[in-house]
C-alpha positions as CSV (number, residue, x, y, z in Angstrom):
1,X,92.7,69.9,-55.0
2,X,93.1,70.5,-51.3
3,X,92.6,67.4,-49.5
4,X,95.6,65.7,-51.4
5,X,98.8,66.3,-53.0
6,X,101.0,64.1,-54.6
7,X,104.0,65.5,-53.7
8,X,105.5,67.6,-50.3
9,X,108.1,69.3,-49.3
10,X,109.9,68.1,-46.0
11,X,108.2,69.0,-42.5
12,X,109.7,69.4,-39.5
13,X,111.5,66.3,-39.4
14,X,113.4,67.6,-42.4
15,X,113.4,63.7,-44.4
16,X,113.4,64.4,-47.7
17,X,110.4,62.5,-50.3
18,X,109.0,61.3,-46.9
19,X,105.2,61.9,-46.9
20,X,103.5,62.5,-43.1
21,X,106.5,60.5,-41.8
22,X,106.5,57.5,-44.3
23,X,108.2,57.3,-47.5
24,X,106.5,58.1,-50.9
25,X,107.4,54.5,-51.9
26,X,106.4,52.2,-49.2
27,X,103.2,51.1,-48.6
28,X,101.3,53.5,-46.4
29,X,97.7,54.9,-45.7
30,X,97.0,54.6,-49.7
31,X,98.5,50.9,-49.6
32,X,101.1,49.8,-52.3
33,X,100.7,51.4,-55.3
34,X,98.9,54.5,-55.2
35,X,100.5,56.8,-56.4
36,X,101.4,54.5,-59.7
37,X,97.4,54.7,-60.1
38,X,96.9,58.0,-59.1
39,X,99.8,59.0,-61.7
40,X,98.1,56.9,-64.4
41,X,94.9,58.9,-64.3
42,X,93.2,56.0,-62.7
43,X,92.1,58.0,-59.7
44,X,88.4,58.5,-59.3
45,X,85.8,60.1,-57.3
46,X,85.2,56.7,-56.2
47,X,88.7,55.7,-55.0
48,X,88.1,59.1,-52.5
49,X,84.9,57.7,-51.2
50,X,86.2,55.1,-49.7
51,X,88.2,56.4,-47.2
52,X,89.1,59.9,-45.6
53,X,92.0,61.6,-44.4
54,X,92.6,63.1,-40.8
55,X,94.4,65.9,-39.8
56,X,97.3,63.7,-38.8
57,X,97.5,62.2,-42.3
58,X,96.1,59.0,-41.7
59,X,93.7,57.4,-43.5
60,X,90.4,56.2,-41.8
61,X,88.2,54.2,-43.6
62,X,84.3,55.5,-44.1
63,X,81.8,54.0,-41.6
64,X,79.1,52.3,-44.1
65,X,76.1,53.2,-41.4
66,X,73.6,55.4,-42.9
67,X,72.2,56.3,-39.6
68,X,75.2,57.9,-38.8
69,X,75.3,60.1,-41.7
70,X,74.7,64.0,-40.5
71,X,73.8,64.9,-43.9
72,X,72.0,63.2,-46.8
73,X,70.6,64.1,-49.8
74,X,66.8,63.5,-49.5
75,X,64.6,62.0,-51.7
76,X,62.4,63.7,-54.4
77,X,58.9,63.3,-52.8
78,X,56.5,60.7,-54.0
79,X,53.3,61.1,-55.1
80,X,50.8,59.5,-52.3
81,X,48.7,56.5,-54.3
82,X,50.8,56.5,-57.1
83,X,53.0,53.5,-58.4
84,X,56.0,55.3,-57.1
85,X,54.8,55.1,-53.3
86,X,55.1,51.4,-53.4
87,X,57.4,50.0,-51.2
88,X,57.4,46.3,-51.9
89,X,60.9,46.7,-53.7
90,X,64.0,47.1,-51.9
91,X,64.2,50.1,-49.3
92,X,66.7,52.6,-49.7
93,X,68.6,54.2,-46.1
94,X,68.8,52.9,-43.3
95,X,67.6,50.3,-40.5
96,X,64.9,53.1,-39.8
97,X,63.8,53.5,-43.2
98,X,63.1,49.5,-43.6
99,X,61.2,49.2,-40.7
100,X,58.8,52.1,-41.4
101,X,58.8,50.4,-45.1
102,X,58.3,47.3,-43.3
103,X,55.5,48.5,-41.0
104,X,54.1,50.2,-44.1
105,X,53.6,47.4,-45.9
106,X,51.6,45.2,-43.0
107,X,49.1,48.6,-42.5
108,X,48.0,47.8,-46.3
109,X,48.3,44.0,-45.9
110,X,46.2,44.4,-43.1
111,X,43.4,47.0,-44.9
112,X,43.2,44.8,-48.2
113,X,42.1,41.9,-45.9
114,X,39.5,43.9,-44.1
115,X,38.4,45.6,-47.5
116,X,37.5,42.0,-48.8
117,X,34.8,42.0,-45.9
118,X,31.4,43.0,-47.3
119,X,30.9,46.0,-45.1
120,X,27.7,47.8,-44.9
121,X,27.6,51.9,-46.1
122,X,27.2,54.2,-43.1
123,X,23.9,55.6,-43.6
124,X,24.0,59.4,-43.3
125,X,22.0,60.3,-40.3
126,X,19.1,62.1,-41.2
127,X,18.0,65.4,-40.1
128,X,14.7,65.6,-37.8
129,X,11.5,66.8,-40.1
130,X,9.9,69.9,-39.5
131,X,6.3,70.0,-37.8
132,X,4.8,70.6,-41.4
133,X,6.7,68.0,-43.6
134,X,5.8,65.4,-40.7
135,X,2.1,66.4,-41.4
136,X,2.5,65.8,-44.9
137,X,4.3,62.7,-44.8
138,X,1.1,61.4,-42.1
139,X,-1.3,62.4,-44.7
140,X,0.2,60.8,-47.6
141,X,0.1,57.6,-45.6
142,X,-3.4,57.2,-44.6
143,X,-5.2,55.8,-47.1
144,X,-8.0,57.9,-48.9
145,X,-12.0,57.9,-49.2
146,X,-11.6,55.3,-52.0
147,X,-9.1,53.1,-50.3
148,X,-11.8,52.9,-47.0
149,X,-14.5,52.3,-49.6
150,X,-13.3,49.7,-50.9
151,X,-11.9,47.8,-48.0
152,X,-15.2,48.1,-46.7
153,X,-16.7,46.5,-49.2
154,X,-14.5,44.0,-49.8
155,X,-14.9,43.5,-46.3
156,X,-18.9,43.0,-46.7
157,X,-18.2,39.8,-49.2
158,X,-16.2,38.3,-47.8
159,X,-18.2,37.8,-44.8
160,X,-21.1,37.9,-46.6
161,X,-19.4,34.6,-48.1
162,X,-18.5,32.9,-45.3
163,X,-21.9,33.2,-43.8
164,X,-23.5,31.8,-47.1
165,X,-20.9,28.9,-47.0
166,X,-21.4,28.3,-43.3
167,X,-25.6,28.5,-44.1
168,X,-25.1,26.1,-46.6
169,X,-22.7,23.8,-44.5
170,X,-25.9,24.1,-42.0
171,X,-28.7,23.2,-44.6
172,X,-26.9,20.6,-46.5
173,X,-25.1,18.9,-43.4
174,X,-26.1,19.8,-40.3
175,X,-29.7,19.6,-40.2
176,X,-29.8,16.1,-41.9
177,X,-27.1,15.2,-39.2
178,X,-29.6,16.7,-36.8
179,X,-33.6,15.5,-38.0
180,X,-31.8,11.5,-38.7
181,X,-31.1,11.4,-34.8
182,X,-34.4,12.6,-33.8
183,X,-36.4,10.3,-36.5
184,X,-33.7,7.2,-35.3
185,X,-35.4,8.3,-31.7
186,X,-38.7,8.7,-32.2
187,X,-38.6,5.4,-34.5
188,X,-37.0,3.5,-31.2
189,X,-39.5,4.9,-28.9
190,X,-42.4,4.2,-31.0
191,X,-41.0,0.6,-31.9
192,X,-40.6,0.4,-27.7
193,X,-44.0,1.2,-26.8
194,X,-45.1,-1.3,-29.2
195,X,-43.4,-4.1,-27.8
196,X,-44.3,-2.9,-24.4
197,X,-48.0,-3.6,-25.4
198,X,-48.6,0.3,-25.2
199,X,-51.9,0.1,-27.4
200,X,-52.6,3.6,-30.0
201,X,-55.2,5.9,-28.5
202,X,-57.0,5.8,-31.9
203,X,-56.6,10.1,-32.7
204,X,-53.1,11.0,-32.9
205,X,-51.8,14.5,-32.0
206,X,-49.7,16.6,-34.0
207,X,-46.5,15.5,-34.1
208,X,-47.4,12.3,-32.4
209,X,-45.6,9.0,-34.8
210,X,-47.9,6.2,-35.3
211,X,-46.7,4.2,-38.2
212,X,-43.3,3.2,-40.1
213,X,-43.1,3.2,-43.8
214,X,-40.5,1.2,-45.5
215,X,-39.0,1.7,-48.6
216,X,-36.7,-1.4,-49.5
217,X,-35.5,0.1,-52.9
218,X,-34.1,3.0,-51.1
219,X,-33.1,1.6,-48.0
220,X,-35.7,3.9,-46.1
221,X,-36.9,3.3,-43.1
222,X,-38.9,6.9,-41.3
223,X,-41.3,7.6,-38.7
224,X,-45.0,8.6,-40.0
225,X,-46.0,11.7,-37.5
226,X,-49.7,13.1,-37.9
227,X,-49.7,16.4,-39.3
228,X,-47.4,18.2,-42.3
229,X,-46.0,20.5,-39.8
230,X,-42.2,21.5,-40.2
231,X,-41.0,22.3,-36.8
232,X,-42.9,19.2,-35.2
233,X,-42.8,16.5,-37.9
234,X,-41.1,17.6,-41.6
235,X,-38.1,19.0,-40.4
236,X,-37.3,16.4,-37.6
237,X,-36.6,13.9,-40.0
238,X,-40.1,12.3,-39.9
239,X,-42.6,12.3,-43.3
240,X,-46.6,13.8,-42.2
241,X,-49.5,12.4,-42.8
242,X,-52.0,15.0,-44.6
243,X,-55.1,14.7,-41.8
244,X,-56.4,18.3,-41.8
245,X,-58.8,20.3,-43.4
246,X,-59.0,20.1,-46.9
247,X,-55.5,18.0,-47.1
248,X,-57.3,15.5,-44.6
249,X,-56.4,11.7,-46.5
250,X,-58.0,8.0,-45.1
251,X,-55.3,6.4,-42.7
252,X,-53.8,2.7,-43.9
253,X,-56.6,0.7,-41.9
254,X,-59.5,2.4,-43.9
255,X,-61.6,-0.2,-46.4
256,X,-61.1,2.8,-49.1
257,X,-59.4,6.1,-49.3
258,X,-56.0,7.8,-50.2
259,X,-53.3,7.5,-47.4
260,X,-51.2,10.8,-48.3
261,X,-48.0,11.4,-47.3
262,X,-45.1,14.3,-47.1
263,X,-41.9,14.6,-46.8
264,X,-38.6,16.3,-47.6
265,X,-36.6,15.7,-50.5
266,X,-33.4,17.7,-49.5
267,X,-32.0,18.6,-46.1
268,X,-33.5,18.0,-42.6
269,X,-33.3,14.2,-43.2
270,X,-34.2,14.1,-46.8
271,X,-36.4,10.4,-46.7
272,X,-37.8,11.0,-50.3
273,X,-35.1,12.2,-52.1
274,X,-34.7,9.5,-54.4
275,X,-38.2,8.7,-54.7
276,X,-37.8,9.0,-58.6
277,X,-35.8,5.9,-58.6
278,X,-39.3,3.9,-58.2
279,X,-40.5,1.8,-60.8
280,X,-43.5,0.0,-61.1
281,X,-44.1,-2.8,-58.6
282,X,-41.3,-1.6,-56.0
283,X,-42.9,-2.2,-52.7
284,X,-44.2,0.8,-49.9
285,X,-44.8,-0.7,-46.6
286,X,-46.7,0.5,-43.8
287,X,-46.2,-1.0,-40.3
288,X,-48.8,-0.5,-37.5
289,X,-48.8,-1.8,-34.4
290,X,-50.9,-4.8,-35.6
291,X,-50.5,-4.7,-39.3
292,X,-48.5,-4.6,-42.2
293,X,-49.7,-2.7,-44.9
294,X,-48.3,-3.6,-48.6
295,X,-48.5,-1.2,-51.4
296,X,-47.4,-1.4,-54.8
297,X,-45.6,1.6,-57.0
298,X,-48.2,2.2,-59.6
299,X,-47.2,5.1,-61.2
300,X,-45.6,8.6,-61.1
301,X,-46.1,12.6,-61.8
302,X,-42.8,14.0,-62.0
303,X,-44.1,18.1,-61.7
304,X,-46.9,19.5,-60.8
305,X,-48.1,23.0,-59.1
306,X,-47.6,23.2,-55.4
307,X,-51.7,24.1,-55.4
308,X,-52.4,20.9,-57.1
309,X,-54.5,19.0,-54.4
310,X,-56.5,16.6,-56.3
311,X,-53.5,14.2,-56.5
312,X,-54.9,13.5,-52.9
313,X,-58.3,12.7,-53.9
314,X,-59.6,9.3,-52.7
315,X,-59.4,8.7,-56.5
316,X,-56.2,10.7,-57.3
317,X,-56.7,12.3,-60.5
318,X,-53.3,11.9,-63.4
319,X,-52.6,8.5,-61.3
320,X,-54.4,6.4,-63.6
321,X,-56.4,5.0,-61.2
322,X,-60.2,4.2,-62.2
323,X,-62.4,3.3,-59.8
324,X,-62.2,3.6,-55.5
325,X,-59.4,1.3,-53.9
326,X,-56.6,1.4,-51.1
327,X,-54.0,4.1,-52.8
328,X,-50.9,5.3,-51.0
329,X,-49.8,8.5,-52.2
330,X,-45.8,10.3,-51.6
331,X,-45.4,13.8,-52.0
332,X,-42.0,16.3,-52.5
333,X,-40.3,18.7,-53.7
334,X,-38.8,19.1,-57.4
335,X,-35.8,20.0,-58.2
336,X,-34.0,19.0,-55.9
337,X,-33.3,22.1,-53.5
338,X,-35.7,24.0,-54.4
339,X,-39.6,24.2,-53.2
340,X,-40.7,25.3,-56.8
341,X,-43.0,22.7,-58.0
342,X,-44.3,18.9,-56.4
343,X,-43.8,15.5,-57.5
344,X,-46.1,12.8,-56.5
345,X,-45.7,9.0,-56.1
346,X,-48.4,6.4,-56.2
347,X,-49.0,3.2,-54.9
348,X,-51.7,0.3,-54.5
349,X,-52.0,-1.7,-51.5
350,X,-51.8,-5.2,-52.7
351,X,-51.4,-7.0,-49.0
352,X,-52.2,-6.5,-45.3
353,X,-50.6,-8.2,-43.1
354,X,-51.1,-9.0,-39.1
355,X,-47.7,-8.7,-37.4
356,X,-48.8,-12.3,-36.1
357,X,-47.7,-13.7,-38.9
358,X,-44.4,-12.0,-39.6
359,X,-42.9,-10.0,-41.7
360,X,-44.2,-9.6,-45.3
361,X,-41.7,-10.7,-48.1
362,X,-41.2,-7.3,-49.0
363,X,-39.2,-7.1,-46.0
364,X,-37.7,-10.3,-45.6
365,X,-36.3,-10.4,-48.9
């Protein structure tokens, strides 16, 4: 060993058993009892790290600063991610080394808190497409021949659909919104003239109203225009009186004869559609401007061919009628909503009536 001996001869100052200028047995640098340790065997590497020798001989204890150490025997590296580069234990070195452990520890604090945040992925940017693929991608996505076909057609129901539904909104609704107003008018102007003493000229135009029949059973109460025309009488609500040509029928007032009548069963104001509700002795009244003319349901022909014009005969044949008399006859369309076949209506007059003397009880009841 060179840094210490137990024993020295005398210096300079020529004491002898004096060590560095105290004696071997008084307490000195290595304190009392040193050498009785050091003699015993009982001296280890550890007794020599605690304190140092100087070239004087004194002892000086060791500094216990690791940042003052020159030299230090480093670490084995650890391996980055690993269990061994955690440094949530207890730091090793210096004040230096436990703040960069220190600081270390907020950065992943700090990163596990962000990573709980649902982040979205970067998307990669993409690279521009060439002239062709860009061509290629337009093509795929405009549809084909097919495709356009079909659209198309689809296209052609549906508004093929919603002009049936808006015609039949028309037929159904609309025009018997439409022909009720102008029957409810021409009613009020013919009821006005008659109380304005406005006498009839005796020949009626086409179109012209003259009469009103009543139908208590069915709450009916229409306008009787000469003529079977649809634009000027049949479709404005109003039911026609058959007075040309062949069709020509007696009028109310005539001794004998078939007063015929028309009208529509559906749509445009529909005043016979539930003329097959009639039974036998319902009353038909006719009012004039004088009279009131009382008819009688006699009895009915539920179909019959469109060309079937002896049901106006002044003796209607299939009516059951035998012998000349004052008949009323009502004809319309059957089915309903459809102008396939006819049915016809009869009736016998049983009453006429001056307006003098009021109302008949078909009306009153």
């Amino acid at each position: 060993m060179t840094a210490l001996r137990p024993e020295r001869d005398s210096g300079a100052a020529g004491d002898q058993g004096s060590s560095y200028g105290q004696p071997y047995g008084d307490s000195g640098a290595f304190g009392d009892g040193w050498y009785e340790g050091f003699s015993s065997g009982d001296f280890s590497s550890e007794g020599f790290s605690s304190g140092d020798f100087s070239s004087e001989g004194a002892y000086r204890p060791v500094v216990e600063d690791d940042e003052t150490v020159a030299l230090r025997v480093p670490e084995p590296p650890r391996e980055r991610g690993g269990p061994a580069a955690s440094t949530d234990g207890p730091v090793d070195g210096g004040r230096a080394a436990r703040r960069k452990a220190a600081k270390r520890r907020q950065g992943r604090r700090g990163a596990a808190r962000g990573s709980s945040a649902v982040s979205e992925p970067d998307e990669e940017p993409k690279a521009p497409l060439s002239r062709v693929e860009a061509r290629r991608q337009a093509r795929a996505r405009k549809p084909g021949a097919a495709v356009i076909a079909s659209r198309a057609i689809g296209e052609v129901f549906i508004t093929s659909g919603v002009l049936m539904l808006l015609f039949v909104t028309y037929q159904l609704w609309w025009t018997n919104v439409r022909a009720q107003a102008q029957a409810d008018k021409a009613a009020s102007s013919l009821q006005e003239d008659w109380a304005n003493g406005k006498r009839n000229p005796g020949v009626f135009e086409p179109g012209q109203g003259f009469a009103l029949l009543h139908i208590p059973k069915l709450d009916v109460v229409v306008p009787i225009a000469e003529g079977i025309d649809d634009e000027k009488v049949l479709d404005r609500g109003m039911v026609g009186h058959y007075a040309e040509g062949a069709l020509k029928t007696a009028m109310p007032d005539a001794k004998t004869g078939n007063f015929g009548l028309a009208g529509h069963r559906n749509t445009h104001g529909e005043p016979f559609r539930y003329i097959n509700k009639l039974g036998p002795g319902d009353p038909i009244v006719v009012e004039t401007q004088d009279r009131y003319f009382v008819y009688k349901m006699a009895s009915i022909l539920p179909v019959t061919s469109p060309s079937n014009i002896s049901v106006l005969d002044p003796v209607p044949k299939q009516s059951g009628f035998k012998e000349s008399g004052r008949y009323i006859t009502l004809t319309t369309c059957t089915p309903e909503f459809t102008s396939k076949y006819r049915m016809i209506v009869w009736g016998k007059m049983v009453e006429e009536r001056p307006r003098s003397k009021g109302k008949p009880d078909a009306l009153v009841s």
